[in-house]
N, C-alpha and C positions, 0 to 999 in steps of 0.2 A: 609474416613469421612472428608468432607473440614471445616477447623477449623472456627468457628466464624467469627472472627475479618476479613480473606481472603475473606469471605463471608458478611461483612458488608457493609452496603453504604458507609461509606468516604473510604473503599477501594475500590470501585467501581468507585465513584470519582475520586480518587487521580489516578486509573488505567488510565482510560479514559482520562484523562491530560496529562500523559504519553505518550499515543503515538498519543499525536496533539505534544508537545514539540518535543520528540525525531524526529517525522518527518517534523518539521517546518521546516527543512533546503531545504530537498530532496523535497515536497513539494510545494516551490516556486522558483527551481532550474532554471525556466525561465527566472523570476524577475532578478538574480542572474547575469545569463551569460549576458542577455541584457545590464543590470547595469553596470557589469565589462566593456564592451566594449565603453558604451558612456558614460561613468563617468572616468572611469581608462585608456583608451585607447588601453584595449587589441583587437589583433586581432581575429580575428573568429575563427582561428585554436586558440588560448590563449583559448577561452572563451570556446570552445570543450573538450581542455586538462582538465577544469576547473570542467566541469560537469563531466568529464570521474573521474577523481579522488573522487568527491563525492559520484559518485556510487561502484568504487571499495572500499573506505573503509567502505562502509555501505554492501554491499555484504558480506566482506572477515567478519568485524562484526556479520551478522548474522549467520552464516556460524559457527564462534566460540561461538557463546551462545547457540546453541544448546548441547557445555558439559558444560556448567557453570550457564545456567537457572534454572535446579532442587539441584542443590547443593551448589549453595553460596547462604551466607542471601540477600533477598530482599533486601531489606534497604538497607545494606551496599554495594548492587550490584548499586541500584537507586540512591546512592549518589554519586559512582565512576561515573555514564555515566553523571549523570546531572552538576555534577563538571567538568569533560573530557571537553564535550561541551559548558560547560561557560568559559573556560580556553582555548580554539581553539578562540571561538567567539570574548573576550573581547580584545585582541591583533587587530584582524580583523578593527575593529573601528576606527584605522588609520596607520598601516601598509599596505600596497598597495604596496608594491614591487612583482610582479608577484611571483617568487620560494616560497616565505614565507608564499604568500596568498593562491597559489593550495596548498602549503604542511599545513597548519590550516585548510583550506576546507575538506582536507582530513582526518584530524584527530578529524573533526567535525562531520563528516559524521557515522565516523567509532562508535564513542562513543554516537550519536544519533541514531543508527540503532540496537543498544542494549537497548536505554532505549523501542524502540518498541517491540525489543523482548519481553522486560519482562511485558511491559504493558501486551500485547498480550494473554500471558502466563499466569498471573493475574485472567487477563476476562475469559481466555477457562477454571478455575477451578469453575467459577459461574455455577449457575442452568440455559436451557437454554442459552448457552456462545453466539450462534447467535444474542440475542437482545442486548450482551454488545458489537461484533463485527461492528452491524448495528449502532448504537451510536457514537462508536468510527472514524466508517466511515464518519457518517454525518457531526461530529465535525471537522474530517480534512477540507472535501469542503469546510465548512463556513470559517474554518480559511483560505485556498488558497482564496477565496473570498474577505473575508475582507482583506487580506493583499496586495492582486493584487490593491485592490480600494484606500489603501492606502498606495502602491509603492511610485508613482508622488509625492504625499507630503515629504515624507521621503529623497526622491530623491534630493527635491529640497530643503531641509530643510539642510540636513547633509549630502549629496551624500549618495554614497554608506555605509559608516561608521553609519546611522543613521539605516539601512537595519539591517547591525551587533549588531546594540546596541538593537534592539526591539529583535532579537534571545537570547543575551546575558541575556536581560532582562527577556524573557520568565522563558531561565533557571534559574536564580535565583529565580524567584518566585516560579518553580516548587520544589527548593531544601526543601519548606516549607512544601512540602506534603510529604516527605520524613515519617515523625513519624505515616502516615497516614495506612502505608502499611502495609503490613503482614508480616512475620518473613519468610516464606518458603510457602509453598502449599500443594494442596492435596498430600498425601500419594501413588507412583506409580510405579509401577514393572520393575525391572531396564530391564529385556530381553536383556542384555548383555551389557547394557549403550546404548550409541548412536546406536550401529550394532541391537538396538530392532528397528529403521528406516527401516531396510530394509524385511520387514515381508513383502509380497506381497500385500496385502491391504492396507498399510501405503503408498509403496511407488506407488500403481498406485493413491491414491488420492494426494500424493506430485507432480507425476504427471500433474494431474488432473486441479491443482490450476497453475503450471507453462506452459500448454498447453493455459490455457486463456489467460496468462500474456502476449504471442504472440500473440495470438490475438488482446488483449490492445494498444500492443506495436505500431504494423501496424496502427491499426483505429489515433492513439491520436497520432501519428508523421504526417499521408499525409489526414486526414480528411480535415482544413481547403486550403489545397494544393487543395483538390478533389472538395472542394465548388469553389474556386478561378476558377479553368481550365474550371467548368460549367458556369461560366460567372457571376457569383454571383461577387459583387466589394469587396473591399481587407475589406475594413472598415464594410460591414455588414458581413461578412462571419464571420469575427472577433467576433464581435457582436454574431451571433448566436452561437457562439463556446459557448461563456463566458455565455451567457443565457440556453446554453442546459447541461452545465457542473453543472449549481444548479442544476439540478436534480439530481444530485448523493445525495445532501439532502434527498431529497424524500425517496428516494432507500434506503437509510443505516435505514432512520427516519421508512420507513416500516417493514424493519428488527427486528427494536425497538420495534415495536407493535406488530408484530401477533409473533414473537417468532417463538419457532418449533412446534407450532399446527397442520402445516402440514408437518411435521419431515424436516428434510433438502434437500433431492435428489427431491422434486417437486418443490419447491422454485428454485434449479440449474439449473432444467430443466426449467422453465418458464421462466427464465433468458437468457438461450439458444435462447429459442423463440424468444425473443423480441431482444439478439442482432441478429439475422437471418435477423428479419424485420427490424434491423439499415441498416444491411447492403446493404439490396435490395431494400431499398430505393436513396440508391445513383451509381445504375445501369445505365450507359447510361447517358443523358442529363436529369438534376435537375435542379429544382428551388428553392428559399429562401425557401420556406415552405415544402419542402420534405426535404431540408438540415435540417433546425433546429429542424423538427421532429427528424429523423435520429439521432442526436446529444442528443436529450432528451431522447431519449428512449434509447441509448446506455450507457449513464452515469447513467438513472436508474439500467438500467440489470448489469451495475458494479457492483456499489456498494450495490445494495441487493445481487446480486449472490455472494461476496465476503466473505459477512456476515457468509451464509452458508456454502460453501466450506471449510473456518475456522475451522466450526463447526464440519464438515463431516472428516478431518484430525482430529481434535482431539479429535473424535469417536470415528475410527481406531485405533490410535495410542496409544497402552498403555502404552510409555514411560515419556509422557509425555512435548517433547523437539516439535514433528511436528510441532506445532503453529509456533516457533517461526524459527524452517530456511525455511516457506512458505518467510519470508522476503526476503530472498537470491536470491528465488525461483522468485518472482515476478519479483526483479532486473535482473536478468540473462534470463528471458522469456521476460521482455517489451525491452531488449537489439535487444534479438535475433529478435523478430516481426520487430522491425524497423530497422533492419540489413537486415532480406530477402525479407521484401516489398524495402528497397533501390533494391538488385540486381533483382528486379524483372520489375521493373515499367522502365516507358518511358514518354516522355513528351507527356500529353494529354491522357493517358492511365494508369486508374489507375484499370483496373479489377483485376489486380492479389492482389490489397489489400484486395479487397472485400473477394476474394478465399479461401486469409488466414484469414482473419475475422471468412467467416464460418467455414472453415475447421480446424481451431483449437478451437471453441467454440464448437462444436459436439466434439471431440477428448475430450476435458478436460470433459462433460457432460458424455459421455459414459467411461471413466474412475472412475469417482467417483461412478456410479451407479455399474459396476464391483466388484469396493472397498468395497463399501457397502453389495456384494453380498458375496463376499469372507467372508467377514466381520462377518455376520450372520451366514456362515456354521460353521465358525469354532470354535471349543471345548476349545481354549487356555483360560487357567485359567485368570482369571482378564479382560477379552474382556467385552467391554463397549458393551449396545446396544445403537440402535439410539434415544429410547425415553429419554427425559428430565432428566439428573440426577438429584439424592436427596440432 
């Protein structure tokens, strides 16, 4: 029985704030590396180490909240990461010695990758947890949105230090939603603690969720590479990136609406479809308007399909923990996507992106649908179905 207050709006709220903060770092990690390089003067391999360190501690973070999500108090969990990462951040603001700054990067990373778990976690105990997934989604894009737009001011206002102080400040203000939260969550069958992970339907939809992340990974590393080589120029290609990435709005904001009225595995599946039709729109020689479709219809089928997938793991899963190492899962899947389209690709030839585009959006689609299938045979005491909880 999910206790009131878990289940009230300003916890729904305060969730959903949660993981726009904890992942404002990772986030605008573009901002970030570009920043460091013409404002600090780091080199490009600098600025690589810089990103690589944010994602190993936000990986190795969600990685360990998976045994500390259902057993330490909310609260007192919400206030260590939002403290963590205003205590990495506020140093950041004018320390700029290369070592000090990847090692706070890092341990800003690490401590903001837990406040997502627990948002995450949070939301999958609501009725419905898909339209707090799709919300939560939306909320990030508009924040990468609005903060891409106003990078250049920041930039030029405080350098990079002024980038830090708008994070730092985030976390502070988030520290206020702290009284907002729940005490703990639904009530869930331990299955042997974390080893209840590895139940065959939990872990083909863990699966599932880190099969598309390579996918992700390919499209959203050589997409505007692949408009550029079709002849499209540097500055609209740009352009259409940033215009076809609003839509991930759309996608999460429809998630928010229809909810699981059509349970979750048709939603994943239509997702599938439409990134198919991203992909095979940028086959051979394209133009501006088959790129920026391509680009909009790909950042929709994200961010709705993500919503559900969420959803679809924390159906499965009766521990309770899957939600939240999908974070781990997504880091280590958009690594791997843009590691094997590198050894794949040549100049002027980017079909093998496209390959893995599909071939790991079907892979993750027919893994969840498996999951779901195992899901439903099986007798195990406490198994969630897939309609709406109460």
């Amino acid at each position: 029985m999910i206790s009131r207050r878990s289940d009230s709006g300003a916890a729904f709220a305060a969730a959903l704030l949660l993981t726009v903060v904890g992942g404002s770092l990772f986030n605008i990690m573009p901002l970030l590396t570009a920043s460091a390089v013409d404002t600090l003067g780091f080199s490009d391999r600098q600025a690589g180490l810089l990103s690589l360190a944010i994602s190993i501690g936000s990986g190795v973070s969600a990685i360990c909240a998976v045994g500390w999500v259902r057993s330490w108090n909310w609260r007192r969990a919400a206030a260590l990461g939002l403290g963590g990462m205003l205590a990495a951040c506020a140093p950041l603001m004018l320390a700029h010695a290369y070592p000090l700054f990847v090692l706070l990067q890092g341990v800003a990373g690490f401590f903001g990758a837990a406040v997502v778990c627990l948002g995450v976690t949070i939301l999958s105990d609501r009725r419905e947890p898909a339209r707090g997934f799709g919300m939560a989604n939306a909320l990030q894009v508009i924040y990468q949105i609005c903060t891409f737009l106003l990078g250049p001011t920041l930039l030029r206002i405080g350098g990079l230090g002024g980038v830090m102080a708008l994070l730092a400040l985030l976390c502070a203000l988030a520290l206020l939603l702290v009284p907002l939260l729940p005490d703990r969550g639904r009530p869930v069958r331990s299955l042997g603690g974390s080893r209840g992970l590895l139940r065959p339907a939990t872990l083909l939809a863990l699966l599932g969720f880190g099969a598309y992340f390579v996918n992700a990974g390919a499209y959203w590393t050589y997409v505007q590479i692949m408009g550029e080589a079709s002849g499209i120029p540097p500055g609209l290609a740009a352009t259409c990136v940033a215009v076809g990435a609003s839509a991930g709005i759309l996608g999460g904001a429809t998630a928010w609406l229809v909810g699981e009225r059509f349970g979750s595995l048709r939603p994943i599946l239509l997702s599938c479809l439409l990134t198919l039709g991203s992909g095979f729109l940028l086959r051979g020689s394209f133009g501006a308007t088959a790129f920026v479709t391509s680009v909009l219809l790909y950042f929709f089928a994200w961010n709705y399909a993500v919503a559900y997938q969420l959803s679809m793991v924390n159906t499965v899963d009766a521990t309770g923990r899957g939600v939240a190492i999908t974070q781990a899962l997504a880091f280590l899947g958009a690594a791997g996507g843009a590691g094997l389209a590198a050894l794949l690709v040549s100049p002027g030839h980017y079909g093998a992106v496209i390959g893995l585009v599909a071939l790991n959006a079907c892979l993750s689609t027919a893994s969840f649908a498996l999951a779901l299938r195992l899901h439903q045979r099986s007798d195990a005491p406490g198994a969630l179905s897939e309609a709406p909880r109460s």
